[in-house]
C-alpha positions as CSV (number, residue, x, y, z in Angstrom):
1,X,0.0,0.0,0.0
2,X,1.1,3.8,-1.0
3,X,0.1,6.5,1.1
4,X,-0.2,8.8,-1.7
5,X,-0.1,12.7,-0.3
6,X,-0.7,14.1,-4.3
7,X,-2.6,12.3,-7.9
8,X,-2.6,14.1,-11.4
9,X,-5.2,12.2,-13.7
10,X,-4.0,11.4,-17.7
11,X,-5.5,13.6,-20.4
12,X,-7.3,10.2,-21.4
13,X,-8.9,9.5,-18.0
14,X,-7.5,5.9,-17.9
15,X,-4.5,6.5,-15.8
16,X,-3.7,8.4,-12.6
17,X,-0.3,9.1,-11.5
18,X,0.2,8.7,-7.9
19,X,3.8,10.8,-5.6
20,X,4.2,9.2,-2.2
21,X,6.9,10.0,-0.3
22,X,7.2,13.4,-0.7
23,X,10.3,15.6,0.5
24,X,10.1,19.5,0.1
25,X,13.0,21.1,-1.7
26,X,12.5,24.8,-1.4
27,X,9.3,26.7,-1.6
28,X,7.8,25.1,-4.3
29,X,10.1,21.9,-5.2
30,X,10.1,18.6,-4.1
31,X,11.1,15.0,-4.4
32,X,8.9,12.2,-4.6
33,X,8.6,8.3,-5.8
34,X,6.1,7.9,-8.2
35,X,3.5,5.1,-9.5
36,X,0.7,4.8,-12.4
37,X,-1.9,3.1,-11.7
38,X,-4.8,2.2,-14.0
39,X,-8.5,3.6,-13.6
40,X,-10.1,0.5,-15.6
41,X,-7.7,-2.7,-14.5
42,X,-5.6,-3.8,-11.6
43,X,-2.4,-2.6,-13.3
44,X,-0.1,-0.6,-12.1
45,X,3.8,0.5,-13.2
46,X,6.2,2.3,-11.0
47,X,7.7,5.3,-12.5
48,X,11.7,5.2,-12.9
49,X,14.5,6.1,-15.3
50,X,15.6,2.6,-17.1
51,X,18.0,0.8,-15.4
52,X,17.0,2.4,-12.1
53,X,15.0,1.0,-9.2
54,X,13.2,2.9,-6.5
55,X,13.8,6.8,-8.0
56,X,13.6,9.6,-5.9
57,X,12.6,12.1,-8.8
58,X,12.3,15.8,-8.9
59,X,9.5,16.2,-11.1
60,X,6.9,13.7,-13.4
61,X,3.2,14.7,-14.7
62,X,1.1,13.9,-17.6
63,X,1.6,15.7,-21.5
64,X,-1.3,17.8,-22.5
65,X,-2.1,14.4,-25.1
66,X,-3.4,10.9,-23.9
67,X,-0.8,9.3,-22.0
68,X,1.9,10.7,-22.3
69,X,4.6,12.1,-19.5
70,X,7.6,13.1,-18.8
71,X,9.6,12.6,-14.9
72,X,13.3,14.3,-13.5
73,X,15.6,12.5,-12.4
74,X,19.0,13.5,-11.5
75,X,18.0,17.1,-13.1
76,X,17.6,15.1,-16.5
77,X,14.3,14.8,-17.9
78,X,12.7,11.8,-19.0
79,X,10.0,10.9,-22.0
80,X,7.1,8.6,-22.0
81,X,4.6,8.2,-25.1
82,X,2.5,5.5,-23.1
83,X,2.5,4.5,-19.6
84,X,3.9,0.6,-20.4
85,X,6.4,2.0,-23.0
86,X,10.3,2.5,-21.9
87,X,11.7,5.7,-21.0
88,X,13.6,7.7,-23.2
89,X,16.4,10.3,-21.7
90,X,15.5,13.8,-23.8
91,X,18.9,15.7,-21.8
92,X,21.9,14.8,-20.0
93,X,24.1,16.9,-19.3
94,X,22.5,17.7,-15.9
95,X,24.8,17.6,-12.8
96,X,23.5,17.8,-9.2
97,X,23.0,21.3,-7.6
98,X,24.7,23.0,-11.1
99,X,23.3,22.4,-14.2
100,X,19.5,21.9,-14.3
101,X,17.8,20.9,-17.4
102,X,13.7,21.5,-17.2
103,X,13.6,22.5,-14.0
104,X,14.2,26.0,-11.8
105,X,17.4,26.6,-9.5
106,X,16.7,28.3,-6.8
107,X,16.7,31.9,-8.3
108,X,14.4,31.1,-10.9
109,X,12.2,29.3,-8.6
110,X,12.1,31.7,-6.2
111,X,12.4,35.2,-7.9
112,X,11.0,34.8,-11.4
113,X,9.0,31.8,-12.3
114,X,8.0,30.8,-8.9
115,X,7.6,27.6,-9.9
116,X,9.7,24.4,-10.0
117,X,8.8,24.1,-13.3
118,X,11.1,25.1,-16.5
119,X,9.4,23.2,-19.3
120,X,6.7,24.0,-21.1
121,X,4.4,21.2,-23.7
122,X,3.5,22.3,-26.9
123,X,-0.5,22.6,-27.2
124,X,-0.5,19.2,-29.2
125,X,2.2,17.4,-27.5
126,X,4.4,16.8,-30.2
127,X,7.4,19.6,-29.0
128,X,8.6,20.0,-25.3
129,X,10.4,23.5,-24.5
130,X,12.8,23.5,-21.7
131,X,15.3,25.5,-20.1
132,X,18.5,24.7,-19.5
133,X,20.4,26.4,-16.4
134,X,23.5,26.8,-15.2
135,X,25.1,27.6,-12.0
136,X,29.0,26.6,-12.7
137,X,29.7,30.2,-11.9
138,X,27.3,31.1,-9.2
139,X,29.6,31.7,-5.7
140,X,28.0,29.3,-3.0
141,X,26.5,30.3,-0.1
142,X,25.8,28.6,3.5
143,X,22.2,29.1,4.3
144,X,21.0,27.8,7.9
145,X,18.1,25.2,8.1
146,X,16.1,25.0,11.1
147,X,14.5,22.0,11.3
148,X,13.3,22.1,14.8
149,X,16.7,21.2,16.8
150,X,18.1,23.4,19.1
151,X,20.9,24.4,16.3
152,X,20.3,24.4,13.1
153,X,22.5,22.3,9.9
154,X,24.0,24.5,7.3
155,X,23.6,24.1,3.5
156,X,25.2,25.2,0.6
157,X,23.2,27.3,-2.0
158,X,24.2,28.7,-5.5
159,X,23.3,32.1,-4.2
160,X,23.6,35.0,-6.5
161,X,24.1,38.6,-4.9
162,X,24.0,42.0,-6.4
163,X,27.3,42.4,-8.9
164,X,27.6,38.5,-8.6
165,X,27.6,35.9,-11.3
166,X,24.1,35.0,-12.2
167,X,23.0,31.9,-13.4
168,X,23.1,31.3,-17.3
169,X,19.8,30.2,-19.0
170,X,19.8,28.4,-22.6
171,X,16.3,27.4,-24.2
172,X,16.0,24.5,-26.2
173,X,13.0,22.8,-28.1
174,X,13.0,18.7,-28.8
175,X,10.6,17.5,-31.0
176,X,9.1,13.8,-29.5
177,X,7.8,12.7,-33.1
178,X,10.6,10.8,-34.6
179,X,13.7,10.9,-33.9
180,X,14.6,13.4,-31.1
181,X,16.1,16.7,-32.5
182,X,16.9,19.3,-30.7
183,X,16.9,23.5,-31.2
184,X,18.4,26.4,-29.9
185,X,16.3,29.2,-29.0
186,X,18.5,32.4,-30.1
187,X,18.1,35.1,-27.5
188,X,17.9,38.6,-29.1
189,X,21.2,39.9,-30.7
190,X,21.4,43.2,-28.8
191,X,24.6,44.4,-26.4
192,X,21.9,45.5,-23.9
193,X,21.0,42.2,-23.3
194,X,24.9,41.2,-22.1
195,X,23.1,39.2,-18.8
196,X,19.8,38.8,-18.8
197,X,16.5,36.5,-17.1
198,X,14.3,34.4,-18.9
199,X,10.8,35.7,-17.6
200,X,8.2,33.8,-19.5
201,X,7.8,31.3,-21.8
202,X,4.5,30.4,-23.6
203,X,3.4,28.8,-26.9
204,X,1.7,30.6,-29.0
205,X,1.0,27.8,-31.5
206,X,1.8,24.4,-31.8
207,X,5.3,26.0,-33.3
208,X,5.6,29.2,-32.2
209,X,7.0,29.8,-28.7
210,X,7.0,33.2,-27.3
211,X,9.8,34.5,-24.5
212,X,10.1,37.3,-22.4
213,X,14.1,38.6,-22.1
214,X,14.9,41.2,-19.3
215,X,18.3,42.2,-19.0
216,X,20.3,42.6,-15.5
217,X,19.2,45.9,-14.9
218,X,15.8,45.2,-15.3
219,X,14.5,48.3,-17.4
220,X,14.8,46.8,-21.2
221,X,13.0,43.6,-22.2
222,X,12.1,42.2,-25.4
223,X,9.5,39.8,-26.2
224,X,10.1,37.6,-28.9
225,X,8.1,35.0,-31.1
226,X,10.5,31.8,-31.6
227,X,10.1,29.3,-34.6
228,X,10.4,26.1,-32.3
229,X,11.6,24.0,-35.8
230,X,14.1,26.6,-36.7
231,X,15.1,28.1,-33.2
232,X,14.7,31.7,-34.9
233,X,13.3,34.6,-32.6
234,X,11.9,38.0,-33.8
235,X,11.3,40.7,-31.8
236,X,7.6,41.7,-31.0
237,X,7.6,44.4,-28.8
238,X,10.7,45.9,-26.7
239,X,9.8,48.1,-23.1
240,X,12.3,50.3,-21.6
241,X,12.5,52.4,-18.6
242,X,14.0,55.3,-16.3
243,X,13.1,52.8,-12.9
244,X,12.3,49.1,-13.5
245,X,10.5,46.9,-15.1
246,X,7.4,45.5,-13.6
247,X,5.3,42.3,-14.0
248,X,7.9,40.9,-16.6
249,X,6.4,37.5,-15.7
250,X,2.9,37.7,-17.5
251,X,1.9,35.1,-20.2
252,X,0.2,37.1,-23.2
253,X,-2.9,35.6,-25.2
254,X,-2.5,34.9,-28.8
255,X,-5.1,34.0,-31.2
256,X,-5.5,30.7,-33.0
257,X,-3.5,31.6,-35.9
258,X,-0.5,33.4,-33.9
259,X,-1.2,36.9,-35.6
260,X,-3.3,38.6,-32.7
261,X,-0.9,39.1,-29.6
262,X,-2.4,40.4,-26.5
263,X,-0.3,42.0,-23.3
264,X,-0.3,44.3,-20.9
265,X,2.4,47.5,-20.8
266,X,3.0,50.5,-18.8
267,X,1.3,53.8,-21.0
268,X,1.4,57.2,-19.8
269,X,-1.8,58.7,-18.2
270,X,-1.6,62.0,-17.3
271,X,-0.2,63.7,-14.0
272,X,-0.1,60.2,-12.3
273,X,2.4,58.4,-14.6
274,X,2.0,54.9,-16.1
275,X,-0.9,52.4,-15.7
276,X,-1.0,49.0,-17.0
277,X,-3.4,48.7,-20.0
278,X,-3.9,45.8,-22.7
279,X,-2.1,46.3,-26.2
280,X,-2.8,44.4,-29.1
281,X,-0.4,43.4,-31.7
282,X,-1.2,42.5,-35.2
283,X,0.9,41.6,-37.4
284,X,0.4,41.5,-41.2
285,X,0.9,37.9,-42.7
286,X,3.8,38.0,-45.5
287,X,5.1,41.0,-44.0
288,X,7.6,42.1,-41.3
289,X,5.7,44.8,-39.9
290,X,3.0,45.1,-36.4
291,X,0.3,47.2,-35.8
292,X,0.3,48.0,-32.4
293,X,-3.0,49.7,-30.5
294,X,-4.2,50.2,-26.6
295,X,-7.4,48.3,-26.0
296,X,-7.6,50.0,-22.3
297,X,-6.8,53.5,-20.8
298,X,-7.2,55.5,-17.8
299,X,-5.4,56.2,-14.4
300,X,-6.3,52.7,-13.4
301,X,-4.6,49.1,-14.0
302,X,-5.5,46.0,-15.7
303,X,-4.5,43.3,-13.2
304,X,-5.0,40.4,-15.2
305,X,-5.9,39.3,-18.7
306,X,-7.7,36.1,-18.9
307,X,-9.4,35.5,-22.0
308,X,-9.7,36.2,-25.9
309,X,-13.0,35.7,-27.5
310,X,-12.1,34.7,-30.9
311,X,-15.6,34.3,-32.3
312,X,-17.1,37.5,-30.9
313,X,-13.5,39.5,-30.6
314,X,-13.4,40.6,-27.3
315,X,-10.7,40.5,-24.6
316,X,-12.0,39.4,-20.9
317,X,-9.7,41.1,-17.9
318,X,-9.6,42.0,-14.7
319,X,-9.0,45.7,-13.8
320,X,-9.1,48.2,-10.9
321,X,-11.4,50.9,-12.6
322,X,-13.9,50.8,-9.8
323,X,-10.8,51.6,-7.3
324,X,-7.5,50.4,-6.4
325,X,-8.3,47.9,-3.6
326,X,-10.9,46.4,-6.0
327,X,-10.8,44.1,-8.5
328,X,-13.6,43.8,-11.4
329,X,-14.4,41.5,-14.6
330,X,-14.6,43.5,-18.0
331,X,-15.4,42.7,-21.3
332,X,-13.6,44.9,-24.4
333,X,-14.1,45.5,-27.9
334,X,-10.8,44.7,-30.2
335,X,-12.1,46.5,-33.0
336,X,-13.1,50.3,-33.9
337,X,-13.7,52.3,-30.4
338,X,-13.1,49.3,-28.3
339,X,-15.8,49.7,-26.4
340,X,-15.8,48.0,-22.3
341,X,-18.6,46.9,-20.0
342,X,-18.4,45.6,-16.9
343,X,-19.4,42.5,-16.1
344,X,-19.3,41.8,-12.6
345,X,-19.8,45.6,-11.3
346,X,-23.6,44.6,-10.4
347,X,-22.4,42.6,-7.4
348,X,-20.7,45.2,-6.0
349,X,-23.4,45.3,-3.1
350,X,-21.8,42.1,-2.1
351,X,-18.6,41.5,-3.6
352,X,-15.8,44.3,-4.8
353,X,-13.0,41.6,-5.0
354,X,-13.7,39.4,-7.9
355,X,-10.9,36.6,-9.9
356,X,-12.2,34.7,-13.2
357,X,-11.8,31.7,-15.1
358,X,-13.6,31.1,-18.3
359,X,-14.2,27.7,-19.8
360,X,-12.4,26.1,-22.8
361,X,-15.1,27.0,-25.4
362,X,-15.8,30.4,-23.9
363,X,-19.3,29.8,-23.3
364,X,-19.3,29.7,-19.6
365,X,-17.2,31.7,-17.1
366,X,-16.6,31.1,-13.6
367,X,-16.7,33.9,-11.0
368,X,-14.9,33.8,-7.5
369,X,-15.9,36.7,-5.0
370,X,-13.0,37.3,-3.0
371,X,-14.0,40.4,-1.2
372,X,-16.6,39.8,1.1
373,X,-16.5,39.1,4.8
374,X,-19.6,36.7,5.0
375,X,-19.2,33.2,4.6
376,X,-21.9,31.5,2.0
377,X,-22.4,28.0,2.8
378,X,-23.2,25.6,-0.7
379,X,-24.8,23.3,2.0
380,X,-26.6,23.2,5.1
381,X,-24.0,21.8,7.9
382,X,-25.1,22.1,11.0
383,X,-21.4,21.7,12.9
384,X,-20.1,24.3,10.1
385,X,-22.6,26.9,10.4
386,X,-22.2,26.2,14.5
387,X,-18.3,26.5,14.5
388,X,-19.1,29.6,11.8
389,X,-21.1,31.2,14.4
390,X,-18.8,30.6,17.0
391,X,-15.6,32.6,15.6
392,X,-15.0,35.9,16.5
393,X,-14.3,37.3,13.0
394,X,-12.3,40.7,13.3
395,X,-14.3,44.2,12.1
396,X,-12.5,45.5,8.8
397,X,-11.9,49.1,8.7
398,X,-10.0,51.0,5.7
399,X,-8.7,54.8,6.0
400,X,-6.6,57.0,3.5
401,X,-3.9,59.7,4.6
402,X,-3.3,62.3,2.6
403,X,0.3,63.1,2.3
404,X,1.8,66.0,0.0
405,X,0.9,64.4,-3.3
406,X,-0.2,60.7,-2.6
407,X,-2.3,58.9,-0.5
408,X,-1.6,56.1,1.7
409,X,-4.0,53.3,2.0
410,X,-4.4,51.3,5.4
411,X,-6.4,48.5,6.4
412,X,-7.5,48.3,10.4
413,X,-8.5,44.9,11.4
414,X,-10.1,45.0,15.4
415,X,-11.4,42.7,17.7
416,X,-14.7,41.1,17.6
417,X,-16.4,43.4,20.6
418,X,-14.5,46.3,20.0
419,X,-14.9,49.2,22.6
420,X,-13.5,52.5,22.1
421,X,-13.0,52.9,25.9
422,X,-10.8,49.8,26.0
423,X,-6.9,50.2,25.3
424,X,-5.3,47.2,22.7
425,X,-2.2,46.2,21.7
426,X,-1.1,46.8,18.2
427,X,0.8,45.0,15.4
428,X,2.0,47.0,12.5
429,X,2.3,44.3,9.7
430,X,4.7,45.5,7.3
431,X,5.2,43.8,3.7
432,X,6.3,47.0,1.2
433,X,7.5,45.1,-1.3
434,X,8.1,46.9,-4.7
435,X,5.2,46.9,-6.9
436,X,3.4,44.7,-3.8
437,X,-0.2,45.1,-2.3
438,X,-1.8,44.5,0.9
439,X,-4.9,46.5,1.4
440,X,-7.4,45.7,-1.1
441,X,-11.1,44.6,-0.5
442,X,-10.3,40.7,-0.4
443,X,-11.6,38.5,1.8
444,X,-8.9,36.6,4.3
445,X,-8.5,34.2,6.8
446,X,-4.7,34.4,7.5
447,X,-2.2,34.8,10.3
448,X,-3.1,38.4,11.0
449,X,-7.1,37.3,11.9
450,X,-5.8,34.7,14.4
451,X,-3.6,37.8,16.4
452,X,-6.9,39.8,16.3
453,X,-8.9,36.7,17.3
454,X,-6.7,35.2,19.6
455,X,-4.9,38.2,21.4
456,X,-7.5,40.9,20.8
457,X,-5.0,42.8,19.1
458,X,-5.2,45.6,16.5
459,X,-3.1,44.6,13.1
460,X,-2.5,47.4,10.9
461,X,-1.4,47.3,7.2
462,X,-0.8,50.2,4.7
463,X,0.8,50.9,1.1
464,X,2.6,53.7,0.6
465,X,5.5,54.7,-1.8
466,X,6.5,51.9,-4.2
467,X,3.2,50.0,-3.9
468,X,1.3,48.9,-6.7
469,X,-1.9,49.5,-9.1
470,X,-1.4,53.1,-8.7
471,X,0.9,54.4,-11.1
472,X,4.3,54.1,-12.0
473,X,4.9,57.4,-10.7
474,X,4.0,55.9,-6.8
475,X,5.7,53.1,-7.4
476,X,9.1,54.4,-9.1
477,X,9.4,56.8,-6.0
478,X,11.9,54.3,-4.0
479,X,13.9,53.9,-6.6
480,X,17.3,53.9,-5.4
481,X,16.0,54.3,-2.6
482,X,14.9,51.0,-0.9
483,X,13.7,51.1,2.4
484,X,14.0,55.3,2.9
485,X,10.5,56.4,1.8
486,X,9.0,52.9,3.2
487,X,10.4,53.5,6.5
488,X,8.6,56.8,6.7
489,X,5.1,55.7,5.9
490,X,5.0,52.7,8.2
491,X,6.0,55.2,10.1
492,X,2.7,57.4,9.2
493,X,0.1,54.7,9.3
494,X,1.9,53.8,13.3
495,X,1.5,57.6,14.1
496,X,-2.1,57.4,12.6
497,X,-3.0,55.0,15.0
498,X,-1.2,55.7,18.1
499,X,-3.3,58.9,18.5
500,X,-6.4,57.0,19.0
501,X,-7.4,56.7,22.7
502,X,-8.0,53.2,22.4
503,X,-4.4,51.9,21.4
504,X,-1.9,50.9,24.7
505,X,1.4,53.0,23.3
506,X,3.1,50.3,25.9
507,X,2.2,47.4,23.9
508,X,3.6,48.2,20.2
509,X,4.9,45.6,17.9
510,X,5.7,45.0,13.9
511,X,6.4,42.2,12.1
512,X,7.7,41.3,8.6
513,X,9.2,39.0,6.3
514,X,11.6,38.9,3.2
515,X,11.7,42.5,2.2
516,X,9.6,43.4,5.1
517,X,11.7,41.9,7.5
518,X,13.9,44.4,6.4
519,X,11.8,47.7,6.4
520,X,10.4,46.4,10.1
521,X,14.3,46.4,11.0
522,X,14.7,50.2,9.9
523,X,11.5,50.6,11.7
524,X,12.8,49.7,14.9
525,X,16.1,51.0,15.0
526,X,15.7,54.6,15.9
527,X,16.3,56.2,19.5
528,X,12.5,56.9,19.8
529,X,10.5,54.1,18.0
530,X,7.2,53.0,19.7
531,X,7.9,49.7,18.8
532,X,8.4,47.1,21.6
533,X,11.1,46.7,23.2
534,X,12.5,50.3,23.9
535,X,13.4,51.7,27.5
536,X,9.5,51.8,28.5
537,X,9.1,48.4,28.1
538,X,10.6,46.9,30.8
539,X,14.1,46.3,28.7
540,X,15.8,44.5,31.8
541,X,13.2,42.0,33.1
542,X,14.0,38.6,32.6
543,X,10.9,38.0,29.9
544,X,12.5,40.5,27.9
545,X,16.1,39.3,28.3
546,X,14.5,36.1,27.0
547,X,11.9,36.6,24.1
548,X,15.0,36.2,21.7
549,X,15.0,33.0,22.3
550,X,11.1,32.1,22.9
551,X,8.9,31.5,20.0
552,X,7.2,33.8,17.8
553,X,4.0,32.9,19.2
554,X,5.5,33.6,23.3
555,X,6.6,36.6,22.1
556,X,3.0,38.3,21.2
557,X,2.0,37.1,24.1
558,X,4.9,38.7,25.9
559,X,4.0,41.3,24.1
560,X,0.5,41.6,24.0
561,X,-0.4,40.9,27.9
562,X,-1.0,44.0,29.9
563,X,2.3,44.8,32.1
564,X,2.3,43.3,35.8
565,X,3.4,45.1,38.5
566,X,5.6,41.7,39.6
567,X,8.7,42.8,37.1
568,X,9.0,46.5,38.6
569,X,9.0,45.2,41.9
570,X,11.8,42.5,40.3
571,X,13.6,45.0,39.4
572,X,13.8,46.9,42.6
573,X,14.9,43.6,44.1
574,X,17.6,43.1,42.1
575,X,18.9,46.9,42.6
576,X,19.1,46.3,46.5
577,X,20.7,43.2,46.3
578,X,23.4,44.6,44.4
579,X,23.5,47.4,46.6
């Protein structure tokens, strides 16, 4: 018996393919051992490279045609028409923790695709695309794992830093009909593009392939449109700018023939600067030459483009026209005035925060309200709806500061029974990551309602300077910059706060990770910061000498619980006795 912990069905609904085992890698990788087993007899086959017994593989799920697949193993990848046919090698000139063929290092996983995943199928199955990276040159790093133990184990890394080598992607095509042959992808032929990233790759056809190049720097990228058969590239549409480059990582739509390209770009507005809009790009067949036109404008973004009607022409996306914390589903024309409508703004009364899928033949779409703080059930469950009741859901409250020429946006989350005549602690969660949102109208259940819930705490959030979806102008402000203009607007949306009579000033605290972590440690640092611990918290008691080492968890509640009386009168102890 396998005690399978993840399944992926075949495209012909006669096989599943069954990972037991599973070891996490880094955010998104893992390892696994394998096993197909069939829907319609007792048959079943385990999945391994030939020659190999009991694999621990990196990576194996189904083509997009009947049953075919493809697994990693030792960062080679590995092809399977049919599930009872031998495995043939496609690559191998992987090499452990250096060279990885269809599959991310840990930059590209974590920074750019954020995904495991480096290969892409061609629509019919007959082509796989796959990148090829290389770390030879990469200076190593020692990274500390803590995996519960009172010290933690070290582990080395590939770990590129600013002015360091980067790793070196190459992308290749192999054609699975016939004999295996496989193609270059030539990257563009332009000295700008000396180092570069690889930010998206996406078939456009079942031989077209498009990729997105961004240089180093980050402000030039070109999108190309690659012959898979002949590994030729030509440039579609190039963006520069005076900051950086934002949401490189998008995967345009393309009609069925390859000649209609839709993407989103930055495009002046007015006063405010840039806003993401949809462009279309035609080109002429026989000819060299695009048409380009803007679908969308206006001092507002289009979040996310999820469909092209081909039959009735129109583009489906998601925008925030009806305000930045909102999201909304529109419909546009992509001929003469390109005329939009909006399809979900009738539900604002109960939902402002909508996603979208649509189905294959665009006949149907699916809507998901994200932005409301009731809970629907789809079923009458007497223990849900019981526990339901019983959870002290925190009251949402959003305010806007109006500073010299931009506003910042914060989000107030308070305890269930809120009095105004009651003093609560506060946590400051701070995120600030360029181009990075975290007030909007979407409905969560995260780590920030269990402080609220649990500790009756206040948790503040806010954007400010280098936030997203409102402008380029906003966002291009810390550039250069990092942390400075941050700093000072966490340091707003605190003061905002502190000056209600309801907040304890002795019970202060912020939190944040990755790039927050690092504009919560600027936070703290100053002579005079409100944060906990400073001189008026009690800096010498013994539960302060100690939270360092306590959990995250002991700390809030160190620093959450009203102050007792006990550590003062500690304190004076320990002044006589030394006396």
């Amino acid at each position: 018996m396998y005690k399978a912990s993840k399944y992926e069905v075949s495209p012909d609904l006669k096989h599943v393919l069954l990972a037991y085992n599973v070891a996490p890698v880094y955010q998104h990788s893992y390892t696994a051992f394998y096993i197909i087993c069939s829907l319609d007899t007792p048959a079943t086959w385990n999945l391994n490279p030939p020659e190999v017994r009991n694999a621990q593989l990196q990576f194996a799920a189904w083509g997009p045609q009947d049953q075919q697949l493809i697994f990693i193993f030792e960062n080679n990848i590995y092809y399977r028409s049919r599930v009872d046919n031998r495995s043939i090698r496609l690559v191998s000139t992987g090499k452990e923790g250096v060279i990885f063929n269809g599959l991310s290092d840990w930059l590209y996983e974590e920074e750019i695709f954020q995904s495991q995943i480096a290969h892409w199928w061609s629509p019919d199955g007959a082509r796989l695309a796959y990148a090829t990276i290389n770390d030879t040159l990469v200076p190593r790093m020692e990274l500390p794992m803590f995996t519960g133990s009172p010290y933690p184990t070290g582990k080395e890394y590939h770990y590129p830093k600013a002015g360091e080598e980067n790793p070196v992607i190459t992308l290749y095509v192999v054609n699975l009909n016939g004999p295996l042959h496989t193609i270059e992808m030539r990257r563009p032929d332009d000295p700008r593009m000396g180092e570069y990233y690889v930010t998206m790759v996406r078939w456009a056809t079942t031989t077209k392939l498009a990729i997105n190049w961004l240089n180093r720097a980050q402000n030039i990228s070109i999108l190309t449109l690659c012959e898979a058969t002949t590994g030729v590239c030509t440039k579609k549409h190039e963006d520069e700018s005076e900051g950086w480059l934002h949401r490189q990582n998008e995967k345009p739509l393309f009609s069925r023939d390859g000649l209609k390209l839709f993407f989103t770009r930055a495009i002046p507005q007015g006063g405010r600067g840039k806003f993401f809009h949809i462009s279309m790009s035609i080109s002429q067949p026989n000819t060299s030459t695009d048409t380009l036109q803007s679908i969308t404008s206006g001092d507002w973004d289009v979040t996310q483009v999820l469909a092209y009607n081909e039959d009735s022409q129109l583009i489906y996306f998601l925008s925030t026209e009806d305000g930045p914390k909102r999201r909304h589903l529109y419909s546009a024309d992509t001929f003469g005035s390109f005329n939009r409508r909006c399809l979900s703004c009738a539900l604002s009364d109960s939902c402002d925060y909508i996603s979208g899928s649509f189905s294959h033949n665009m006949s149907f779409f699916l809507l998901n309200c994200k932005g409301i703080a009731e809970v629907h059930n789809m079923e009458s469950n007497d223990n849900l709806r019981l526990t339901l009741d019983s959870m002290q859901m925190p009251t949402v409250e959003y305010k806007e500061i109006n500073i010299d020429d931009y506003t910042l946006s914060m989000q107030i989350l308070k305890p269930a029974g809120f009095v105004d005549t009651s003093h609560y602690p506060v946590l400051l969660l701070v995120d600030g990551t360029p181009g990075g949102q975290t007030v909007a109208e979407q409905f969560h259940l995260d780590w920030a309602t269990v402080l609220v819930s649990s500790f009756r705490a206040i948790v503040v959030r806010c954007d400010g300077r280098g936030s997203g979806f409102q402008g380029t102008n906003l966002l291009h402000r810390i550039q250069n910059k990092l942390g400075l203009y941050e700093e000072q607007d966490q340091k707003a949306a605190l003061n905002f706060i502190l000056k209600e009579s309801y907040v304890d000033k002795t019970r202060v605290g912020a939190f944040g990770k990755v790039y927050g972590g690092f504009v919560t440690s600027r936070l703290v640092r100053g002579d005079e910061s409100p944060i906990y611990p400073d001189e008026g918290h009690f800096i010498h008691s013994e539960a302060t000498q100690q939270h360092l080492s306590q959990s995250l968890v002991n700390f809030f509640e160190e620093c959450f619980r009203l102050p007792e009386r006990v550590f003062e009168e500690a304190l004076e102890e320990e002044s006589e006795d030394e006396g």
